[in-house]
N, C-alpha and C positions, 0 to 999 in steps of 0.2 A: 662931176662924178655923181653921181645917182645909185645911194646905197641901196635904195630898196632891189635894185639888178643884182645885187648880191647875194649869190646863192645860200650862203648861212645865213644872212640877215632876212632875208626874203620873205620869210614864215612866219614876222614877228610885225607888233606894231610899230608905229613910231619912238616911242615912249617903253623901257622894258623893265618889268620886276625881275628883284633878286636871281628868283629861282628861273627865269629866263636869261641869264646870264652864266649859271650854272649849267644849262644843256647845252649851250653855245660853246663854252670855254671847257667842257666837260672839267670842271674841278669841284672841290666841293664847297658847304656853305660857309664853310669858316673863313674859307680860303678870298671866297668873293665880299665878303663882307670886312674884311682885312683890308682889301683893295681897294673898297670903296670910305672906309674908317680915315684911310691914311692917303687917299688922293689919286692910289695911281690908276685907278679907273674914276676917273671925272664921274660925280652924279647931285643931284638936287635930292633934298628933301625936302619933302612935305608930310605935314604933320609927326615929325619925326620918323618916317617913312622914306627907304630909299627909293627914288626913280631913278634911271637911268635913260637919258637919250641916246637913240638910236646912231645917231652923231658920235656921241664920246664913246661908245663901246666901239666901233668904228677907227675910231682914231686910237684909241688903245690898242686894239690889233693889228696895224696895218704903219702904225708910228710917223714918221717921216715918209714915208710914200703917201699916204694919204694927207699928209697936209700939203706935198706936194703938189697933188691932184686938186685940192679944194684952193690951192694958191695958185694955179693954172702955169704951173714951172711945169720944164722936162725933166 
């Protein structure tokens, strides 16, 4: 599967900041930062800085269908 064909993901890099996860998921910043504090949005930091891959915000939305897809199940 080939997220960047993803019509919401489409617009974005690889790699996405905070406030790029907030116009995706329209919520707000507490709420993503919440998410990403306690796991359930997968993300790396650096330098004390969240990134986020393009992959886990993906796999956060899409859950078991997308691992589906990326484990080549029907």
């Amino acid at each position: 599967m080939d997220i960047n064909n993803n019509t919401i993901l489409s617009n974005y890099g690889d790699v996405l900041l905070p406030i790029e996860v907030q116009e995706i998921l329209h919520i707000g910043r507490n709420a993503v930062y919440k998410c990403l504090a306690d796991g359930t949005i997968k993300s790396i930091r650096i330098s004390g800085k969240y990134r986020i891959p393009k992959l886990y915000l993906a796999e956060f939305m899409y859950g078991d269908d997308f691992n589906s897809l990326i484990n080549g199940e029907q």
